[in-house]
C-alpha positions in Angstrom: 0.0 0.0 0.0 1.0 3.8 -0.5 0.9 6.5 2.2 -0.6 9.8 0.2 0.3 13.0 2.6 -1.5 16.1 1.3 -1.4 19.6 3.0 -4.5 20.3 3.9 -8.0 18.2 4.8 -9.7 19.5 2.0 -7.0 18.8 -0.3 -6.4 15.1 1.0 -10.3 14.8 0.5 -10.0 16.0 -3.4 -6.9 13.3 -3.6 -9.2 10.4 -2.7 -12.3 12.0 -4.4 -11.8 9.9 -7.9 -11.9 7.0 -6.2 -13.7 4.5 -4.3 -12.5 5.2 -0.4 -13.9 5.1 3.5 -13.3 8.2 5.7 -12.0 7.2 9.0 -10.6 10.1 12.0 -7.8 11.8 10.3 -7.3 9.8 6.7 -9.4 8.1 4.0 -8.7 4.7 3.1 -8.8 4.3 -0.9 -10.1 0.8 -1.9 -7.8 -1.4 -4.3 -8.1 0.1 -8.1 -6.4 -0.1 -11.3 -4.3 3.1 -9.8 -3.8 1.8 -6.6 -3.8 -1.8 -7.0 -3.0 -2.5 -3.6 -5.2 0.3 -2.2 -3.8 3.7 -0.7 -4.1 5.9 2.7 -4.4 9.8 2.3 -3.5 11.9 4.9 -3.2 15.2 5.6 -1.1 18.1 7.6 -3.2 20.8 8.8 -1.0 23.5 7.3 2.5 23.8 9.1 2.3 20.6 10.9 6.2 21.3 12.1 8.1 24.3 13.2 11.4 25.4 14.9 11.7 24.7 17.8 11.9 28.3 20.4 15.6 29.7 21.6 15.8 28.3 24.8 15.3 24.6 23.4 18.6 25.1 22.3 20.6 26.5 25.5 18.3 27.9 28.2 20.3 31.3 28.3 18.6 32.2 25.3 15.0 32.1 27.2 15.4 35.6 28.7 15.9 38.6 26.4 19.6 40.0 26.8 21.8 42.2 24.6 24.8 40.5 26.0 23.6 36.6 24.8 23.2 37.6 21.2 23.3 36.1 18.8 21.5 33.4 18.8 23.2 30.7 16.2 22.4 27.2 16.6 24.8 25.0 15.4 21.8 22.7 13.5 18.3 23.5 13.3 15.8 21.7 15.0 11.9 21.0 14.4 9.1 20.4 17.0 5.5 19.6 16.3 3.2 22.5 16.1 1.5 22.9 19.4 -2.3 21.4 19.2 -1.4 19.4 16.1 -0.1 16.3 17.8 -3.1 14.5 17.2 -2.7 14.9 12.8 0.7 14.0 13.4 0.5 10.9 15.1 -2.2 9.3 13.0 0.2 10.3 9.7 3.3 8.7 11.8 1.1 5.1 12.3 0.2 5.3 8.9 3.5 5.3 7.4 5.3 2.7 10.1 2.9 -0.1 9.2 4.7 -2.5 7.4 2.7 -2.8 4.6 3.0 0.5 3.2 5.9 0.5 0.4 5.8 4.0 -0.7 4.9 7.5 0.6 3.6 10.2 -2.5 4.4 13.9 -1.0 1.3 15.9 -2.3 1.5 18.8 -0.3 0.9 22.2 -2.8 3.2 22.5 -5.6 5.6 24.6 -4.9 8.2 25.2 -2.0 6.3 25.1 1.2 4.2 22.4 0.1 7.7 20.4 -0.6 8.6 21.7 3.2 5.4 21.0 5.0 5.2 17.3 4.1 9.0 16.3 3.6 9.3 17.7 7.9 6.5 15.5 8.5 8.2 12.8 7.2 11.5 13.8 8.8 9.7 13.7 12.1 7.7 10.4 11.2 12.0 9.0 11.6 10.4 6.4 8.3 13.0 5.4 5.7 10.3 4.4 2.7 10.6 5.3 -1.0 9.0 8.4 -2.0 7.5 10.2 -4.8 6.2 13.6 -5.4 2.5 14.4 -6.8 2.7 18.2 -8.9 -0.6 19.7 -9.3 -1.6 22.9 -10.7 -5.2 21.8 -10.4 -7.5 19.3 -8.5 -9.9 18.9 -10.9 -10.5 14.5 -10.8 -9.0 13.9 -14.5 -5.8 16.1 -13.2 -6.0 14.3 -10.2 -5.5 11.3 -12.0 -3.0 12.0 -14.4 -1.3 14.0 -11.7 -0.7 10.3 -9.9 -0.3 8.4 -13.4 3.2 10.8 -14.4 4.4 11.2 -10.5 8.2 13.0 -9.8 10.9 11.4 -8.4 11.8 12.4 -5.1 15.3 13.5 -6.4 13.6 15.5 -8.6 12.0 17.9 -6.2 14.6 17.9 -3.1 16.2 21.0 -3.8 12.9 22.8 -3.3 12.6 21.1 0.2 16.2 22.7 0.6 15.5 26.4 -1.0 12.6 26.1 1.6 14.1 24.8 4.6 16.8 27.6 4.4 14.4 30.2 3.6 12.5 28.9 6.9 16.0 28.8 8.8 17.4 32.0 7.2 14.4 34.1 8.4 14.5 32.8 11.9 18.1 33.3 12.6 17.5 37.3 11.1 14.2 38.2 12.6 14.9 36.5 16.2 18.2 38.6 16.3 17.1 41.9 14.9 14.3 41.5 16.4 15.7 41.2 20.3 18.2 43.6 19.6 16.3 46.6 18.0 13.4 45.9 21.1 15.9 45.8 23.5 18.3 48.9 22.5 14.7 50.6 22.2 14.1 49.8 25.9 17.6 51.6 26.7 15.6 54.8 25.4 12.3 54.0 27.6 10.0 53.1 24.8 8.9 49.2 26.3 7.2 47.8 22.6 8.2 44.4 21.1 9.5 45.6 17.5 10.0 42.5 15.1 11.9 42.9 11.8 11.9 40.3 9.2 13.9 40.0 5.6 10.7 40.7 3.9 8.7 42.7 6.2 11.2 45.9 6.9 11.9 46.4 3.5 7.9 46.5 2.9 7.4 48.7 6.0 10.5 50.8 4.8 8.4 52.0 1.6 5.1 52.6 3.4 7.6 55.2 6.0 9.0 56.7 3.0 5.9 57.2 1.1 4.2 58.8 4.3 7.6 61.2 4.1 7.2 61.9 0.7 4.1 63.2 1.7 4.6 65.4 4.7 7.8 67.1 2.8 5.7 67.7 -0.2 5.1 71.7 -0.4 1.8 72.2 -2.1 2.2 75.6 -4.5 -0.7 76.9 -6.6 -0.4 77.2 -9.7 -3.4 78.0 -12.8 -4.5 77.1 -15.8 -6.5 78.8 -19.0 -9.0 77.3 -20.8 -10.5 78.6 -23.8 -13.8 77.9 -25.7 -14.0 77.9 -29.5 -16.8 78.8 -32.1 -16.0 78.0 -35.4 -19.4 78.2 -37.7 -21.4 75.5 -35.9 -18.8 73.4 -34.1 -17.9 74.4 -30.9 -14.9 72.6 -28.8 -12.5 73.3 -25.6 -8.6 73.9 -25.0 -5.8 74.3 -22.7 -3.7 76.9 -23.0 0.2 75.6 -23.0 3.5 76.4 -24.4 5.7 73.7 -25.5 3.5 71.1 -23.9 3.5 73.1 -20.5 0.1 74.3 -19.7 0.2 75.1 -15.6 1.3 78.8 -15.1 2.8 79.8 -12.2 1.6 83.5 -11.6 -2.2 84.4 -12.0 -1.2 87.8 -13.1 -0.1 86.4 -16.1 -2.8 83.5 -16.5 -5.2 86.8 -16.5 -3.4 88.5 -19.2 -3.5 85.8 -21.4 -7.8 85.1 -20.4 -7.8 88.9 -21.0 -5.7 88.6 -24.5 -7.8 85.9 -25.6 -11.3 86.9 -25.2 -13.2 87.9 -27.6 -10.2 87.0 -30.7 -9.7 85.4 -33.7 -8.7 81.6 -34.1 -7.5 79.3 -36.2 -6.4 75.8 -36.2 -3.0 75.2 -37.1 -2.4 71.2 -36.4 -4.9 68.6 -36.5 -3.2 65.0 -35.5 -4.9 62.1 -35.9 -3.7 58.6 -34.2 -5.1 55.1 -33.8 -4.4 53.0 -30.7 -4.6 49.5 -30.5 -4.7 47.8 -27.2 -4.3 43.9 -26.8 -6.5 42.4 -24.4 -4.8 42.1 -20.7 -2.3 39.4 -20.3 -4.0 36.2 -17.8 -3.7 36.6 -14.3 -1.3 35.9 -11.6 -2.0 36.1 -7.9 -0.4 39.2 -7.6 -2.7 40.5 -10.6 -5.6 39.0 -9.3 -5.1 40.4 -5.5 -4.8 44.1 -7.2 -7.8 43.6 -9.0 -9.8 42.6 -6.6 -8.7 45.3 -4.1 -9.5 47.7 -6.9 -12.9 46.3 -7.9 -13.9 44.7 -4.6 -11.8 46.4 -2.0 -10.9 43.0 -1.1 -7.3 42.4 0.8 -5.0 40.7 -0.8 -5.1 37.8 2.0 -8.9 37.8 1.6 -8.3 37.2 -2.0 -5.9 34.6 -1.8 -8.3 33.0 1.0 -10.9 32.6 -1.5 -8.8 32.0 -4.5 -7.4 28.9 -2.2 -11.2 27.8 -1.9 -11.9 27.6 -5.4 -9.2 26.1 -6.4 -9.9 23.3 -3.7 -13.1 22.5 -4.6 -11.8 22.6 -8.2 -12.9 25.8 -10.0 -9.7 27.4 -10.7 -6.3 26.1 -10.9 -3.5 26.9 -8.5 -3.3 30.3 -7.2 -0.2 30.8 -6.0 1.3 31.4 -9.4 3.6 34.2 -11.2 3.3 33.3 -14.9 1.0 35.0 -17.0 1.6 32.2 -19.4 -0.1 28.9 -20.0 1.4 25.7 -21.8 0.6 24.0 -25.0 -1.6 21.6 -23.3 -3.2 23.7 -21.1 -4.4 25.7 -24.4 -5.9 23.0 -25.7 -8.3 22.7 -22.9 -10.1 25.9 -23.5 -12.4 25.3 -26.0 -13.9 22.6 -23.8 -14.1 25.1 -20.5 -15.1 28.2 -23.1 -18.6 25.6 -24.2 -19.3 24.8 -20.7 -19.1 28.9 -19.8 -20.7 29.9 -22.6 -24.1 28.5 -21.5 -24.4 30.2 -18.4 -26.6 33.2 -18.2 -23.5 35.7 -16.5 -21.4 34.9 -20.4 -23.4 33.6 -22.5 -23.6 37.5 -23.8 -20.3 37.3 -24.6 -20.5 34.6 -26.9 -19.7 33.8 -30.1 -15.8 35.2 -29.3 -13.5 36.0 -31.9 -10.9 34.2 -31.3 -10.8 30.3 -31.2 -7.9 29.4 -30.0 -5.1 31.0 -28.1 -2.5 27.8 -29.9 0.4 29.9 -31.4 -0.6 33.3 -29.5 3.0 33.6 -27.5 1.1 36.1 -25.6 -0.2 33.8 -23.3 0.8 30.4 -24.7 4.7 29.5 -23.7 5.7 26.8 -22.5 9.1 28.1 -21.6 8.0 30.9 -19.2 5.8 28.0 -17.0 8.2 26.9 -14.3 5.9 25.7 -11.4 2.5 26.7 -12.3 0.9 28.3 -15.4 -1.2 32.0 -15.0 -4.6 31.3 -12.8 -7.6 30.3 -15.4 -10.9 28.0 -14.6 -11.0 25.0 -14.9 -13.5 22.1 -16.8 -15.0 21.5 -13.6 -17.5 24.9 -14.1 -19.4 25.5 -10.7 -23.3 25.8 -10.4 -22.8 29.8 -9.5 -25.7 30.4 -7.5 -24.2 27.9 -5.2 -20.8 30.1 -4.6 -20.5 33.0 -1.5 -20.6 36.5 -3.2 -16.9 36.9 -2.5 -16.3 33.8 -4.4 -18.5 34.4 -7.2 -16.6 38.2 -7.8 -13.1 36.2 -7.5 -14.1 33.8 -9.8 -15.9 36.0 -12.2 -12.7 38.0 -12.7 -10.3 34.7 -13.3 -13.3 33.8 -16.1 -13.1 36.9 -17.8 -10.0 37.1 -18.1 -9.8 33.8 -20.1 -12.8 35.3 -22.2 -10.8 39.0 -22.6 -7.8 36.9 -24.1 -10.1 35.2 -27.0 -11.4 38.5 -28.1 -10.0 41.7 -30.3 -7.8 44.5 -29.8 -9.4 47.8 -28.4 -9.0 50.6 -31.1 -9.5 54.3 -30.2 -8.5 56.7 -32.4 -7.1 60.0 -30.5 -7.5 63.5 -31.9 -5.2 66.1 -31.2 -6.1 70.0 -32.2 -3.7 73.0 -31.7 -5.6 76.1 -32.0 -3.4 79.3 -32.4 -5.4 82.5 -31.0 -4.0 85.9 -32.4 -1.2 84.6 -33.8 0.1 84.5 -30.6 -1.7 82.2 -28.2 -1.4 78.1 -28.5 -4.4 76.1 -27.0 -4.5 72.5 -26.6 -7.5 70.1 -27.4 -7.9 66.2 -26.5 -10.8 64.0 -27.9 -10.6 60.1 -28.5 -13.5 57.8 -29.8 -14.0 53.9 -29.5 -13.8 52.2 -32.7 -13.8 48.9 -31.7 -14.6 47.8 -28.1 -12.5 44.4 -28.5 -11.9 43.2 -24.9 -13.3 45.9 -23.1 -16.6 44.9 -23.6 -15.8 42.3 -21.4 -13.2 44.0 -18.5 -14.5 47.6 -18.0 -12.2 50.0 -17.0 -12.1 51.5 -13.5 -11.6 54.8 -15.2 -14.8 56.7 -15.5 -12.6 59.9 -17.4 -13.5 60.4 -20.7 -12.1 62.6 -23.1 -15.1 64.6 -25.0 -15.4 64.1 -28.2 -13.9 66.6 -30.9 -16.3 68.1 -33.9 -14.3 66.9 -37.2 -11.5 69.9 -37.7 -8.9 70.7 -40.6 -5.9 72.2 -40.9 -6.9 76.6 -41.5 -10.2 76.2 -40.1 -11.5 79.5 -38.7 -13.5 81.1 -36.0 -13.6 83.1 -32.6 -12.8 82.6 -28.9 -16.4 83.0 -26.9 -15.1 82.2 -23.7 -12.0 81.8 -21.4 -11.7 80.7 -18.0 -9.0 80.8 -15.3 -8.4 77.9 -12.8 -6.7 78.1 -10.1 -5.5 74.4 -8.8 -2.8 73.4 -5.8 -0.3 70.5 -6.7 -0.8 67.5 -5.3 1.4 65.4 -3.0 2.1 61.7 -3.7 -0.8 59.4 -2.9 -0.6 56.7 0.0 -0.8 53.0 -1.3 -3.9 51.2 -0.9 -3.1 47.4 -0.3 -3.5 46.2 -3.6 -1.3 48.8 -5.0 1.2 47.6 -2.0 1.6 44.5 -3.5 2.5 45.8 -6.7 5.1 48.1 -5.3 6.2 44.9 -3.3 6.5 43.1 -6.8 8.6 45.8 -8.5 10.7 46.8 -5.4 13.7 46.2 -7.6 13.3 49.3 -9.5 14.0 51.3 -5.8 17.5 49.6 -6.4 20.7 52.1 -7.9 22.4 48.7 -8.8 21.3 47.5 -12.0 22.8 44.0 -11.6 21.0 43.5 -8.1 17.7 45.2 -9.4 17.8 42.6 -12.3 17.8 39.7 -9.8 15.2 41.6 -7.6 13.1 41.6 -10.6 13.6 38.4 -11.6 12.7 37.0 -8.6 9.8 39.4 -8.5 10.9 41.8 -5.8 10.1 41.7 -2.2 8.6 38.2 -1.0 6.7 35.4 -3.3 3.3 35.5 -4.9 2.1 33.3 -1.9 3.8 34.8 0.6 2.7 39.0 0.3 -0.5 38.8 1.3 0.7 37.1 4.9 3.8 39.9 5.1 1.0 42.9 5.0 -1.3 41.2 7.1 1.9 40.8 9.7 2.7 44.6 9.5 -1.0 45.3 10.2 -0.8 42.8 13.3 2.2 44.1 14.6 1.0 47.4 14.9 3.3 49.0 12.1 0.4 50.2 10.0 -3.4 50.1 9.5 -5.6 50.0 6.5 -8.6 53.1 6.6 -10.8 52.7 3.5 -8.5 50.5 1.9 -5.6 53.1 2.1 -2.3 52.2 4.1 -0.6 54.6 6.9 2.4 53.7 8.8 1.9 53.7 12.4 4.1 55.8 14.8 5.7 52.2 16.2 6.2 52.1 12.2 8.1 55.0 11.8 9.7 54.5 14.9 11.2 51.2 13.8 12.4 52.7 9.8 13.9 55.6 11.8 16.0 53.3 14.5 16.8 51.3 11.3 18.3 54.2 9.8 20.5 52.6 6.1 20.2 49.2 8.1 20.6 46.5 5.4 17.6 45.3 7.1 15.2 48.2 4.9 17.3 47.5 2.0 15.6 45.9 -1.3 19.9 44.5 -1.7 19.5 42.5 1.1 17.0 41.0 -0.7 18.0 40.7 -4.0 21.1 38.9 -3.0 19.4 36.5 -0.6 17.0 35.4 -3.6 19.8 35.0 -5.8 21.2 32.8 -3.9 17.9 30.9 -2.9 17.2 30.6 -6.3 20.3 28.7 -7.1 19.3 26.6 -4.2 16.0 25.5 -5.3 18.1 24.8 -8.9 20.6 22.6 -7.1 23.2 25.2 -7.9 24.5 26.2 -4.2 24.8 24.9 -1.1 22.3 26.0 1.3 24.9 25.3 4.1 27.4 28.0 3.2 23.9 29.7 2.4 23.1 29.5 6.2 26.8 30.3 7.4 26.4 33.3 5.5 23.4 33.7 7.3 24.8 34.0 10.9 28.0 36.5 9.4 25.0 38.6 8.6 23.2 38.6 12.0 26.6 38.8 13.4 26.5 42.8 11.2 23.1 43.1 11.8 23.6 43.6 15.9 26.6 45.4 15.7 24.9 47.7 13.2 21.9 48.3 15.5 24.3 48.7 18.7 26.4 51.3 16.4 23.3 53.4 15.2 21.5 53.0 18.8 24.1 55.8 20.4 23.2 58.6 17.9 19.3 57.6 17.9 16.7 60.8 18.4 13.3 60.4 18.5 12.2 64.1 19.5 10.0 63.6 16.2 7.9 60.9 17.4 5.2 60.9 19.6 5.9 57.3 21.6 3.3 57.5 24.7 1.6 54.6 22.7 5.2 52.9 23.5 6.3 53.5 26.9 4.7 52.1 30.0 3.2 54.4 32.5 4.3 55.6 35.6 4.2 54.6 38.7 5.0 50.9 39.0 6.5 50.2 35.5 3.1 48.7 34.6 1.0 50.1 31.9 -2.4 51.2 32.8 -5.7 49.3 31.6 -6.7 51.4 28.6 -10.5 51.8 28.6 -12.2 50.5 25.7 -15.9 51.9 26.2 -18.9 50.9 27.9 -19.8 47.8 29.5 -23.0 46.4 27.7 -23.7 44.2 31.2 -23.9 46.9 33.8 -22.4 49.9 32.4 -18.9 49.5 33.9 -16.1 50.3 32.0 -14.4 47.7 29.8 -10.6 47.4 30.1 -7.9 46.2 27.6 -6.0 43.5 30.6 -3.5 42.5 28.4 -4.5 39.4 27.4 -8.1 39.7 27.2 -10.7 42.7 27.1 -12.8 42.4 30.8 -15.2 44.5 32.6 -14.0 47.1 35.8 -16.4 45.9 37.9 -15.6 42.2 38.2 -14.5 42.3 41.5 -17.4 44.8 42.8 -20.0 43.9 41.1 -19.0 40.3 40.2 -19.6 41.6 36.7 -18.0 38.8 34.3 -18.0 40.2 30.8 -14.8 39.9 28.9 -13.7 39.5 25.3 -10.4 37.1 24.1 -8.4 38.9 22.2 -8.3 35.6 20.1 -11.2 34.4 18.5 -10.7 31.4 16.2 -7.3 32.3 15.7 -7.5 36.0 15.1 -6.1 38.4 16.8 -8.9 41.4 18.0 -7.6 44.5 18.4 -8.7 47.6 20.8 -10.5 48.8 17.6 -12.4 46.4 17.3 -14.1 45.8 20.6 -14.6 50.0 20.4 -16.8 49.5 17.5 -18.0 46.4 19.6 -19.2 48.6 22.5 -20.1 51.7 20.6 -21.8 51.1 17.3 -23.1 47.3 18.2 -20.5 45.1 15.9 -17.2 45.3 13.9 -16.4 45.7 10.3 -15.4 42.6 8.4 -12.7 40.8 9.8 -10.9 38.3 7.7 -8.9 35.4 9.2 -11.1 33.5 11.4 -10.6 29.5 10.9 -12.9 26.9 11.9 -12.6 23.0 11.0 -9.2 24.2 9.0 -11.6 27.1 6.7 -10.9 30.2 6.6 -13.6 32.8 6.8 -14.3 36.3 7.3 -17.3 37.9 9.6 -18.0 40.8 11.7 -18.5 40.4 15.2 -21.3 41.8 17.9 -22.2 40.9 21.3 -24.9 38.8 22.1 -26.6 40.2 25.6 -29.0 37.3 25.6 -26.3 34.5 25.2 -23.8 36.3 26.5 -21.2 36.2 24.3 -19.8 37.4 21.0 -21.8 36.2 17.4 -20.1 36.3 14.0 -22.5 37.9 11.7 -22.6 37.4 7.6 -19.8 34.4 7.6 
């Protein structure tokens, strides 16, 4: 028999779903078939099944926090079971000891952490069995089954395990040093936070601070512009004043002469320019794409997308998520037609049908099978859902991923643009813009989110005469740079490289598509938002002052630096390629934290902070504790409700016996001061996302129940 570990419940359960098979507590048993002629186990982790194991596992002196016991460099690393997952992992480590089982199949997600998660199961299991790997970019049954008909070697796939593994150990050996010493040189100056730093997630924070200071040192000026409107016979049009392109004037005294000069005059047009545009339909998505999308459209985080990405491609719908091509392969291409039928009978795009194009074979624009390394772009699959029977969120998600697919079979979009330049007394040049549609193409299927439209100019020629009826001044203020909102945050993490001076370095950051991975961005801004270095209001992103505190203590710390980051990828990459050795990888590791403290310990004696408000940060005084902050009014018996540290409870438990409290983890989200405020004050919170019952993820807003008592989730 064969032991099948997949990575999650739901994944093990689409493994065995081809296939004649009994649940039992923890794995299904697949009956004997042509496949499996002996019969088959699958099993499952429950995400990261393993871990490393804490500091003080290693020597105890690394328990308490103290400047003079860093670093922290174990000589190897070790792995412990995830607390509260002992359970999954014995049941997989009885599975794989019985002596009837021949061969284990890794099926964890294709790609690096799924080679992680299951191969430091096994490690932990101490089994010595052959293995193969199962590579999936969908779970639909007939790739499930050709997926274990053409299975990898185990050779094959090792180096990912190792890319992985020292990504895992590289990350723990920087962020538990920086970490310690940045919170504990903080302490020398009286601010008493925990500030983490990470390889991924002070580079990200370091462009959100610079942003913010881009805007704070922007100097607004005013500066105005002329418009003028035109008569000539029975057409009438608008332009700009400008000279040489330039059209904002920088003195209203002189914007006035030129309204005065104007009025009233003679005008002629002296240059008529004509140009078509063609615009090919929008490449096919990658996660990154998709997550900016749907924050656009939807307002949507990018974790919340990839949440319900990861649920549709689960039960099937769409194929793996976690992707960075835009491309498809040959075979994959030759699957459309098939999905494109089975869409084009459903009422939401059956509009859309007949589409131009039949096939996408030849088209390098998304068909390459050279640019598909792990996965192809994200696309549906054959297995079409009943739609009704989708949540809202996962019916917007999928809707974008299918019209995508349907935008690539269809036409270019033409516009033709018009360009006038209308001379007024000889002497004054105006400007006019105009564009018409010619030929919708794909945008009759994606819709920009642009609602500005050029009007559309009256036909004009070349000596064309007629009078100047009208002119207005404007007087406008220039505008700072805008804050990110999340979904553009991912794309500035995606292109980080092109912060970088050092064009070798940038070309590696952009190869390796700048700061983190396509699965991994989503988690790193969801971390920041956690740790208190920034909050999201209306979908826009603003640093905290703990934030700002921790960019400005970091000063040119290698730490903020995109560099860092290109060079660690670099070499990553060659890891997962079988190209390097990730031990010299990892003893470059600790020289690095070695810097990395004496750099903090250097730029620690000229640090000033005058500039930052850090009450939030410093304890009270008194006793060196920090006092209960009041989070609004008890719903009970109008008491006060206190924030105690680890929970959220009422003042008058003791002297009125008054029990209400609030954990500030609920299903394995973290609540937050602002959310039991909007608890107390306006009855329940906005959406959260994160919650996770039964291993699903789901998002809710939470109220308080004074009949039962307790808190509800509301809209799940």
């Amino acid at each position: 028999m064969k032991v099948i570990i997949a990575e999650k419940p739901d994944q093990g359960m689409k493994l065995a779903a081809p296939y004649s098979s009994i649940k039992k507590s923890g794995y299904i048993e697949i009956k004997k078939t042509a496949q499996f002629p002996k019969g088959a186990y699958v099993t499952w982790a429950v995400g990261h099944l393993c871990e490393l194991v804490p500091p003080e596992m290693y020597d105890q002196k690394w328990k308490a926090w103290k400047l003079e016991t860093l670093p922290i460099l174990p000589e190897t690393f070790k792995h412990q079971i995830t607390k509260g997952k002992g359970k999954q992992f014995q049941i997989i480590k009885k599975l794989v000891h019985q002596p009837n089982i021949s061969e284990i199949i890794m099926a964890g997600d294709a790609g690096r952490e799924g080679e992680l998660i299951v191969r430091l199961i096994i490690e932990q299991c101490k089994v010595q069995k052959p293995m193969k790997r199962l590579w999936l970019s969908s779970l639909t049954v007939n790739a499930v089954k050709e997926g274990f008909q053409s299975l990898h070697t185990e050779e094959a796939t090792r180096p990912l395990y190792f890319e992985a593994l020292s990504r895992s150990c590289a990350d723990w050996l920087v962020g538990m040093n920086a970490s310690r010493a940045y919170t504990l040189l903080l302490q020398k100056k009286g601010v008493t936070d925990v500030f983490s730093t990470g390889r991924v997630q002070t580079p990200t924070l370091a462009l959100i601070v610079k942003r913010e200071k881009e805007i704070e040192d922007f100097k607004s000026e005013p500066f105005w512009e002329v418009t003028a409107f035109f008569t000539f016979k029975e057409k009438e049009y608008k332009g700009i004043w400008h000279k040489k392109g330039q059209t904002r004037l920088q003195s209203a005294e002189l914007a006035k002469k030129i309204e005065m000069f104007c009025k009233g005059k003679t005008a002629a047009v002296i240059d008529v320019k004509q140009e078509e545009k063609r615009y090919k339909p929008p490449y096919l998505l990658t996660l990154s794409s998709l997550q900016t999308v749907a924050n656009q459209r939807y307002r949507y985080s990018p974790k919340m997308t990839l949440d319900i990405a990861q649920k549709l491609y689960v039960k099937g719908y769409i194929s793996y998520p976690r992707t960075d091509s835009h491309f498809v392969t040959k075979g994959e291409a030759e699957t459309f037609p098939a999905i494109l039928d089975t869409l084009s009978v459903k009422k939401e795009y059956s509009s859309f049908f007949p589409l131009p194009v039949s096939t996408l074979l030849g088209n390098p624009r998304y068909v390459n099978d050279k640019k598909v390394t792990d996965h192809y772009a994200i696309i549906p699959t054959e297995q079409v859902p009943v739609l009704e029977k989708l949540t809202a969120e996962e019916k917007k998600v999928y809707d974008l991923i299918v019209k995508s697919l349907l935008a690539a079979h269809e036409k270019e979009a033409i516009i033709s643009t018009t360009k006038v330049e209308t001379l007024v007394d000889d002497r004054a040049t105006f400007q006019s813009k105009g564009k018409v549609m010619k030929q919708l193409g794909w945008k009759r299927i994606i819709q920009s989110g642009n609602k500005e439209r050029e009007e559309e100019l009256p036909m004009m020629k070349i000596g064309d005469q007629g009078v100047v009826n009208k002119v207005e001044t404007k007087e406008s203020m220039t505008q700072p740079p805008k804050r990110y909102t999340e979904g553009q945050l991912i794309n500035v993490m995606k292109t980080a490289g092109k912060q970088m001076t050092d064009m070798e370095l940038e070309k590696v950051l952009m190869e390796s598509q700048g700061l983190g991975t396509e699965a991994t961005r989503a988690g790193i801004i969801t971390v920041l938002k956690d740790r208190g270095y920034m909050i999201v209001t209306k979908n826009i992103v603003i640093p905290t002052a703990k934030g700002r505190l921790l960019i400005d203590a970091l000063g040119s710390s290698l730490l903020t630096s995109a560099e860092m980051t290109a060079k660690w990828e670099q070499r990553l990459r060659e890891i997962g390629k079988g190209e390097a050795s990730a031990a010299v990888f990892i003893d470059q590791t600790k020289k690095l934290v070695n810097h990395l403290i004496q750099e903090a310990e250097n730029a620690a004696q000229s640090w000033d902070f005058s500039n930052i408000d850090l009450s939030s940060m410093q304890k009270r005084q008194g006793k060196g504790k920090r006092r209960p902050t009041s989070v609004g009014k008890c719903p009970d018996c109008g008491g006060v409700v206190l924030d105690r540290g680890s929970f959220f409870g009422c003042s008058q438990y003791q002297s009125h016996q008054c029990k209400f409290t609030i954990s500030k983890m609920i299903l394995g989200k973290k609540i937050r001061q602002k959310d039991v405020k909007a608890i107390l004050s306006d009855g329940r919170t906005e959406k959260l996302e994160g919650f996770t019952k039964e291993n699903q993820t789901f998002h809710a807003s939470l109220s308080w129940d004074s009949d039962q008592k307790k808190i509800i989730f509301n809209g799940k």
